[in-house]
MDAnalysis code that builds the backbone (N, CA, C; Angstrom):
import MDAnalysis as mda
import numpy as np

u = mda.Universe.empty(411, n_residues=137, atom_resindex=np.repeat(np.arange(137), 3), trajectory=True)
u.add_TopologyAttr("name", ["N", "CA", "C"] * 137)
u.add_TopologyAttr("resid", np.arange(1, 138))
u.add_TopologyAttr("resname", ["UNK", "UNK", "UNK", "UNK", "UNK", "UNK", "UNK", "UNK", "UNK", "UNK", "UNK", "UNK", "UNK", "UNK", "UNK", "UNK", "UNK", "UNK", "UNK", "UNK", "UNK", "UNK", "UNK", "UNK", "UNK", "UNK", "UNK", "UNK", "UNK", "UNK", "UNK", "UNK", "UNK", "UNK", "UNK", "UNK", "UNK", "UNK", "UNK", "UNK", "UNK", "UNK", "UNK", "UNK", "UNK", "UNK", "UNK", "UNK", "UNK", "UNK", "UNK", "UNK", "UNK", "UNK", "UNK", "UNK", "UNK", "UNK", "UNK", "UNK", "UNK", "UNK", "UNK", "UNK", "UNK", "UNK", "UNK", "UNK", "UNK", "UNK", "UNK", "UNK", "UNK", "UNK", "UNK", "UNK", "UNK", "UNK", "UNK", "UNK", "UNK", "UNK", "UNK", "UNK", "UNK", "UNK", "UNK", "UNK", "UNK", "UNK", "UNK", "UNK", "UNK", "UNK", "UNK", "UNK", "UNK", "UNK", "UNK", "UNK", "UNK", "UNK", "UNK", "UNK", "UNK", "UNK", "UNK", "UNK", "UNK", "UNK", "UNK", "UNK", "UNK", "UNK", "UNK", "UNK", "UNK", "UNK", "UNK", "UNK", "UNK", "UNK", "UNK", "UNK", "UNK", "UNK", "UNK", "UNK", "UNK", "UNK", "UNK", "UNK", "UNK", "UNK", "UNK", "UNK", "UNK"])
u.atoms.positions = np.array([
    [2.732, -15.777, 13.974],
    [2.138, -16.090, 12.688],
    [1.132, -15.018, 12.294],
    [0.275, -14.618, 13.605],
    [-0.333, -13.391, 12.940],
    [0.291, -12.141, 12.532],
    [1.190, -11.996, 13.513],
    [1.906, -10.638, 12.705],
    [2.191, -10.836, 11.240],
    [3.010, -11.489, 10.840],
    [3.340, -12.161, 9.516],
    [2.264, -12.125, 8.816],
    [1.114, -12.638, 8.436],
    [0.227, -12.702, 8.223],
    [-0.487, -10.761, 7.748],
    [-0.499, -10.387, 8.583],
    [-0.629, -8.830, 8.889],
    [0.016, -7.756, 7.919],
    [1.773, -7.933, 8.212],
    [2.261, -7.654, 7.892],
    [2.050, -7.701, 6.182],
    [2.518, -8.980, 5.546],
    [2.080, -9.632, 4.412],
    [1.240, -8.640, 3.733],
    [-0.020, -8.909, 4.658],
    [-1.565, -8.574, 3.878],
    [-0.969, -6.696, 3.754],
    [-0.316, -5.936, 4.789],
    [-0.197, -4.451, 4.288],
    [0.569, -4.621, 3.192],
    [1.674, -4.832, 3.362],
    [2.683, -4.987, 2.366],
    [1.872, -5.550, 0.994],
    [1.291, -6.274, 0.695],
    [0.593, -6.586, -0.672],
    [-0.086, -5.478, -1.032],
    [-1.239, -4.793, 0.226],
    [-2.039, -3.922, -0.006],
    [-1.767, -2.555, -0.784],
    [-0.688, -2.035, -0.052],
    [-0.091, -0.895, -0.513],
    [0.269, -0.984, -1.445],
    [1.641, -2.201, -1.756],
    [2.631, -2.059, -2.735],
    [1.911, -1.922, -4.225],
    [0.386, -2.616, -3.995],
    [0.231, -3.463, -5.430],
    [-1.018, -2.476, -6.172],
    [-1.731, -1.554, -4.357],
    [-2.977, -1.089, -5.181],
    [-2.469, 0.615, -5.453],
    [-1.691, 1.264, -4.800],
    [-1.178, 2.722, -5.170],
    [0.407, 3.146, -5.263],
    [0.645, 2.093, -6.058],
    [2.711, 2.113, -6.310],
    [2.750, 1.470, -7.659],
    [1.170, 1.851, -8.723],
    [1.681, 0.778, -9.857],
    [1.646, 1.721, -10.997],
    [2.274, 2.887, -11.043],
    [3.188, 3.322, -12.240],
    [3.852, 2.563, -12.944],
    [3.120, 2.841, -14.296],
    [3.751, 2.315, -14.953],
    [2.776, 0.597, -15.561],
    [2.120, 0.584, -14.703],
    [1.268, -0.736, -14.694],
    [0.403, -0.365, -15.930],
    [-0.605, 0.871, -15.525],
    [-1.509, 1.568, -16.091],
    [-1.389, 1.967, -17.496],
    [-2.728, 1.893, -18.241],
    [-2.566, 2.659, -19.207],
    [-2.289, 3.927, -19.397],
    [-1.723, 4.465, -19.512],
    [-1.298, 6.112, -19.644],
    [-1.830, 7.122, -21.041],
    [-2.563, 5.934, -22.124],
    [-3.287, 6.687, -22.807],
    [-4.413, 6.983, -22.206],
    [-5.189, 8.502, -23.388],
    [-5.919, 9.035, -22.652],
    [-7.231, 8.247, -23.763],
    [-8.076, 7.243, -23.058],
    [-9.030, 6.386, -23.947],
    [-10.207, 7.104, -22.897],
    [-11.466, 7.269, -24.451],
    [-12.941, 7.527, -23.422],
    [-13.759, 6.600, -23.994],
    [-14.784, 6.463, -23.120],
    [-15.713, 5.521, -23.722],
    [-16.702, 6.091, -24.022],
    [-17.307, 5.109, -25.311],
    [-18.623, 6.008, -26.096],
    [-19.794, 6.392, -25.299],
    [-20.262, 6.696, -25.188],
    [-21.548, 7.232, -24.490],
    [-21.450, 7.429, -22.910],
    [-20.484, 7.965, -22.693],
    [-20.185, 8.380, -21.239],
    [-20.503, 9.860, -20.768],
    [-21.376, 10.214, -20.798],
    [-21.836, 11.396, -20.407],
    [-21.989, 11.540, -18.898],
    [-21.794, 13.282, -19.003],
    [-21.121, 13.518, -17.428],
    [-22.474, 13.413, -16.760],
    [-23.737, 13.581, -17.090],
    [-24.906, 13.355, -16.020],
    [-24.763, 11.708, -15.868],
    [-24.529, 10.850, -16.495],
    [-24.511, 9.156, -16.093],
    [-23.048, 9.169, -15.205],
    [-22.449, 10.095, -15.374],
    [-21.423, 9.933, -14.063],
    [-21.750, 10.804, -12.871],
    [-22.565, 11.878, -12.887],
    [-22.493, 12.645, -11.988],
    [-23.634, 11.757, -11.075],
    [-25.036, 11.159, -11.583],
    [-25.664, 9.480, -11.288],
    [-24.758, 8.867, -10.363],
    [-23.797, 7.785, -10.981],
    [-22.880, 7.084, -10.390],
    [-22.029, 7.564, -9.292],
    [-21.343, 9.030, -9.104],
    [-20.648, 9.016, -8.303],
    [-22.016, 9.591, -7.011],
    [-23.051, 10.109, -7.300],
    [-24.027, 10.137, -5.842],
    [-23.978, 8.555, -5.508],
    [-24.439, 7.858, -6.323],
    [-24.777, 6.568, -5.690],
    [-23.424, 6.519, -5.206],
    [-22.295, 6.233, -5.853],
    [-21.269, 5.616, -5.035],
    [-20.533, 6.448, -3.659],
    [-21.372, 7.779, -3.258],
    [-20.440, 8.580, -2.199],
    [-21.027, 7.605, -0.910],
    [-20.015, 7.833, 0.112],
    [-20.556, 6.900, 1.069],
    [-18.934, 6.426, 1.791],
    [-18.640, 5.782, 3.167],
    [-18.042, 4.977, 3.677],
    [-17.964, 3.051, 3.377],
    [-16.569, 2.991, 2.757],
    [-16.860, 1.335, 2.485],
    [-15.411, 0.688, 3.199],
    [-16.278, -0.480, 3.421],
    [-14.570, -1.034, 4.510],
    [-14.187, -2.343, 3.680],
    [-12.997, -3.274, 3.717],
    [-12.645, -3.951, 3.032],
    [-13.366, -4.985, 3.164],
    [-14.186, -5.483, 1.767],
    [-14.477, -6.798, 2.170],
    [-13.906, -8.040, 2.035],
    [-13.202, -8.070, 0.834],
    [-12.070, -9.331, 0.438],
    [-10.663, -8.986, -0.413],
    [-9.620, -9.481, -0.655],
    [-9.169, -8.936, -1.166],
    [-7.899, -10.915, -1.643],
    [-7.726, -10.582, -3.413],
    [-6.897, -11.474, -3.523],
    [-6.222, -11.138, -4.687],
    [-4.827, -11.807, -4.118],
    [-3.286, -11.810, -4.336],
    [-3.159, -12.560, -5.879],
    [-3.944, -13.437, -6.419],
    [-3.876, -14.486, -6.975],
    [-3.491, -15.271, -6.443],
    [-2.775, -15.403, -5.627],
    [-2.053, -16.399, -4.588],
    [-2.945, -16.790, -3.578],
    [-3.722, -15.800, -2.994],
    [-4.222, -16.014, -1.503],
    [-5.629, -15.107, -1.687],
    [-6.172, -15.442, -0.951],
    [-7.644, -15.125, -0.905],
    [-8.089, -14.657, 0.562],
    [-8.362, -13.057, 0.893],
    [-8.284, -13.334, 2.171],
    [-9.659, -12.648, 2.355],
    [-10.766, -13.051, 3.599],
    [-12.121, -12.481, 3.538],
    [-12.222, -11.599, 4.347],
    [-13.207, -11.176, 4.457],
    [-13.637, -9.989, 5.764],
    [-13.239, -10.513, 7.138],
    [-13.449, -11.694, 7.246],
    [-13.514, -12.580, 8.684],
    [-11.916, -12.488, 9.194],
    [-10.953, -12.582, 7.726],
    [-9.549, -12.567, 8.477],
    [-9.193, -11.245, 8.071],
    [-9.607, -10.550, 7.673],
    [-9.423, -9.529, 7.630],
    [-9.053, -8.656, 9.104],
    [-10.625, -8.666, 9.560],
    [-10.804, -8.373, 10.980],
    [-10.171, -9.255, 12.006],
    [-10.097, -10.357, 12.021],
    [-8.991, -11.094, 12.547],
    [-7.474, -10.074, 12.793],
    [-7.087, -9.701, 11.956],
    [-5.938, -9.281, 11.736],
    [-5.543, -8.047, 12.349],
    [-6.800, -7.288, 12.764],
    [-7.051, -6.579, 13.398],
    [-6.464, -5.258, 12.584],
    [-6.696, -5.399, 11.296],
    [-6.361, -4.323, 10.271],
    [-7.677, -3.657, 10.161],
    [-7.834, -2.436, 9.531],
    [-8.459, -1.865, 8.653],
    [-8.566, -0.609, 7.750],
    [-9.008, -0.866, 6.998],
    [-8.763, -0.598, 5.369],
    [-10.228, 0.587, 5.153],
    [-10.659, 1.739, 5.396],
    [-11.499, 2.165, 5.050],
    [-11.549, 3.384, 3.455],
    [-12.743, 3.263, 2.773],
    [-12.222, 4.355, 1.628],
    [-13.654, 4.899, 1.773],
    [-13.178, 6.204, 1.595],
    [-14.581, 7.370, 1.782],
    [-14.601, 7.840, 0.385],
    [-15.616, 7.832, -0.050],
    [-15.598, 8.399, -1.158],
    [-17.189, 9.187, -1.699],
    [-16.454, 10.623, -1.996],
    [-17.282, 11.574, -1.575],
    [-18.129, 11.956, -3.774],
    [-19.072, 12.817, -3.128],
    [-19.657, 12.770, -5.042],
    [-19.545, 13.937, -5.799],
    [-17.898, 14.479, -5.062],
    [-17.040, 15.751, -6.057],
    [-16.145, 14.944, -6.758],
    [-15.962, 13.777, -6.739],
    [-15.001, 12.577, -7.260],
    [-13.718, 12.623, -7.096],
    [-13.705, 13.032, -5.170],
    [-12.262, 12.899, -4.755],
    [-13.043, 11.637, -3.682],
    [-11.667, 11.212, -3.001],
    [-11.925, 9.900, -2.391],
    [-10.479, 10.208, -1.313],
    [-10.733, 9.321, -0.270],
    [-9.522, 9.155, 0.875],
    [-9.267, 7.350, 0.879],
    [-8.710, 7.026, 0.671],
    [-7.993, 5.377, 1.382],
    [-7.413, 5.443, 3.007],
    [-8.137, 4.978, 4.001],
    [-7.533, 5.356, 5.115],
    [-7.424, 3.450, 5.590],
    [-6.021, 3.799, 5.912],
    [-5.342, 1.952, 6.655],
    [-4.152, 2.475, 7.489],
    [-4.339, 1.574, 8.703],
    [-3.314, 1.820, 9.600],
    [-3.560, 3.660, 9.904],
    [-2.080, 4.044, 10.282],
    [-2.199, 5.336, 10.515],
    [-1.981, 6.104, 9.282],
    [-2.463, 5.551, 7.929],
    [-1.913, 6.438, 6.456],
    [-3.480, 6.592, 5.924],
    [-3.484, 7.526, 5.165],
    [-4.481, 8.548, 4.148],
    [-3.809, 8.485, 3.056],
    [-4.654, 8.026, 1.615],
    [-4.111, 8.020, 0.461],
    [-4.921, 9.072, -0.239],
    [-5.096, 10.498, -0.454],
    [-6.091, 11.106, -1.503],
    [-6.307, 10.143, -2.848],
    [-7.235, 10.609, -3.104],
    [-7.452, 9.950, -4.436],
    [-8.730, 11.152, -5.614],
    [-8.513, 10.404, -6.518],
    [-10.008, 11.224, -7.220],
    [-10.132, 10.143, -8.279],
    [-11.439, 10.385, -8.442],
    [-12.114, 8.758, -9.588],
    [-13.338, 9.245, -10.448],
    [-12.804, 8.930, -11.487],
    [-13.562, 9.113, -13.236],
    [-14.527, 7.990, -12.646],
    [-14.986, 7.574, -14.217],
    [-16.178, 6.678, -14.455],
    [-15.114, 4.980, -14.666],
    [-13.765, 5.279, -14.349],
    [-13.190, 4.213, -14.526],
    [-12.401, 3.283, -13.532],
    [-11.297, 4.986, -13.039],
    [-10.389, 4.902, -12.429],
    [-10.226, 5.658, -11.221],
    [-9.307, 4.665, -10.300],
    [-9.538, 5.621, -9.105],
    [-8.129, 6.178, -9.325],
    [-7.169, 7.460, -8.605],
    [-6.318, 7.604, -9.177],
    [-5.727, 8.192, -8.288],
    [-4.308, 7.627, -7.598],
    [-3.814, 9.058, -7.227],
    [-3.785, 10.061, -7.025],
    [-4.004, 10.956, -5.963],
    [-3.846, 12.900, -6.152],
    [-2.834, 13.457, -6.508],
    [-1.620, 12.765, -5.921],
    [-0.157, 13.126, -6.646],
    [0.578, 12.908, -7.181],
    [0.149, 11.595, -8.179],
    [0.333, 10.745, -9.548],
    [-0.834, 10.518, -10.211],
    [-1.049, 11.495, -11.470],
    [-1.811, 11.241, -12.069],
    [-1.793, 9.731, -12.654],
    [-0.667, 8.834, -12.934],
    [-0.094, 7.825, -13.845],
    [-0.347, 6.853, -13.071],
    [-0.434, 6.596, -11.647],
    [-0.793, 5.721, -10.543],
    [-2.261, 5.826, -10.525],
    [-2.508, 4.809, -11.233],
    [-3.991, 4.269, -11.182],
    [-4.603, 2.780, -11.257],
    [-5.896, 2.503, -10.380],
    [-6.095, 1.361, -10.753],
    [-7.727, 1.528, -11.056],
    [-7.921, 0.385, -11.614],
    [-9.358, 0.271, -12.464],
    [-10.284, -0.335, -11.754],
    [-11.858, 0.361, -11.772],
    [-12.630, 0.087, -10.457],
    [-13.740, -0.586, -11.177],
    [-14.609, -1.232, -10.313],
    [-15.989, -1.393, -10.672],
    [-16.564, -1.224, -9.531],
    [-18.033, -0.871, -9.950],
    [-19.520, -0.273, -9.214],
    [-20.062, -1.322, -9.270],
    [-20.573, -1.556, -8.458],
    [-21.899, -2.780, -8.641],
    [-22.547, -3.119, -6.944],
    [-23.776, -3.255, -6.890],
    [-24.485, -3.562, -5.552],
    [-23.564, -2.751, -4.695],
    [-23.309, -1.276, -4.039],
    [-22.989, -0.984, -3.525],
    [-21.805, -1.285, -3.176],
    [-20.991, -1.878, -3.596],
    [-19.563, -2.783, -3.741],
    [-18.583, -2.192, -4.942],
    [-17.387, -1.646, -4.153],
    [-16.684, -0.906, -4.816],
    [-15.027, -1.932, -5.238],
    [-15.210, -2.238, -6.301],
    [-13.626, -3.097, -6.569],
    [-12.878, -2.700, -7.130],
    [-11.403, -2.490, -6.757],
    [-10.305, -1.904, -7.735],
    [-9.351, -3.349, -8.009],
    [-9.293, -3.232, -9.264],
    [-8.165, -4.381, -9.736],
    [-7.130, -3.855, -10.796],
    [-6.054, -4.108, -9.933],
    [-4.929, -3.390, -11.400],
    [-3.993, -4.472, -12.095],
    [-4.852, -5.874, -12.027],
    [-4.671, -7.202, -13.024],
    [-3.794, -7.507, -12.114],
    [-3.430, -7.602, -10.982],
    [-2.934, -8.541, -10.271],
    [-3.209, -9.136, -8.943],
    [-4.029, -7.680, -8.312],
    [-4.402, -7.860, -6.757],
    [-6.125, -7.112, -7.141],
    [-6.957, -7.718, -6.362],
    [-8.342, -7.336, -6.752],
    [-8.623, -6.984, -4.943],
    [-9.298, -5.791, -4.785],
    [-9.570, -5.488, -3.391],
    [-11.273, -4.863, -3.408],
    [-12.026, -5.579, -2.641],
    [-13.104, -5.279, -2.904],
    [-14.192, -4.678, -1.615],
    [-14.431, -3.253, -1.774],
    [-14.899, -2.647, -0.597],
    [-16.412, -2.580, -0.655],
    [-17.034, -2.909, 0.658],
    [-18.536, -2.725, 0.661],
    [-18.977, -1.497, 1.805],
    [-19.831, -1.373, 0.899],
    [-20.563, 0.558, 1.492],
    [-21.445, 0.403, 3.064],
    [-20.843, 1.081, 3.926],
    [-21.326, 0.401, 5.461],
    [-22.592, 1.773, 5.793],
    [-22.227, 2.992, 4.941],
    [-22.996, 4.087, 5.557],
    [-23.116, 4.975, 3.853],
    [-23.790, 6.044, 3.743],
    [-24.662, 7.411, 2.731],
    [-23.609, 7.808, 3.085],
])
């Protein structure tokens, strides 16, 4: 049951947070008063090591506690040149992230939409919400 379980939770993870071409908006929208010093701000605060803290399916809700249970983990480094790594299991996802989106390195079009807040980094691409907290600077 735990494998299953395991299994499941990668298989959601991957499929739903860096395989969603096509999900994304693909216009190019900016927002008003987004200036690059209030991002260049945001991405110091946000550089740092964060590990998974919850993550849900709409279906299922799973926490840190079974997380680690599962004996998975999910780490994302993200550095304040506004490239980023996703590291799970034995895979590395590059990434690089605006004031919005985190994005693919080798799909620009594969993206999902993040929020900042209390040191807590969340990407949701309206179906699976995965939410990482900052363990280290």
């Amino acid at each position: 049951m735990r494998k299953y379980f395991k299994g499941l939770l990668v298989l959601v993870l991957v499929l739903s947070v860096f395989t969603i071409t096509g999900c994304g908006n693909n216009k190019d929208t900016k927002k008003k008063d987004n200036s690059s010093k209030t991002q260049e701000v945001k991405k110091k605060d946000m550089a740092g090591t964060y590990n998974l803290l919850e993550m849900n399916d709409g279906e299922n809700k799973y926490t840190e506690e079974q997380i680690k249970s599962l004996e998975m983990s999910y780490v994302l480094e993200v550095k304040d040149d506004g490239t980023a790594i996703l590291k799970y299991d034995d895979n590395e996802q590059k990434l690089v992230y605006d004031s919005e989106y985190f994005t693919n390195k080798d799909d620009e079009n594969d993206k999902v939409k993040y929020t900042y807040k209390d040191k807590i980094i969340t990407l949701d691409d309206g179906t699976v919400t995965m939410s990482f907290k900052k363990i280290n600077k």
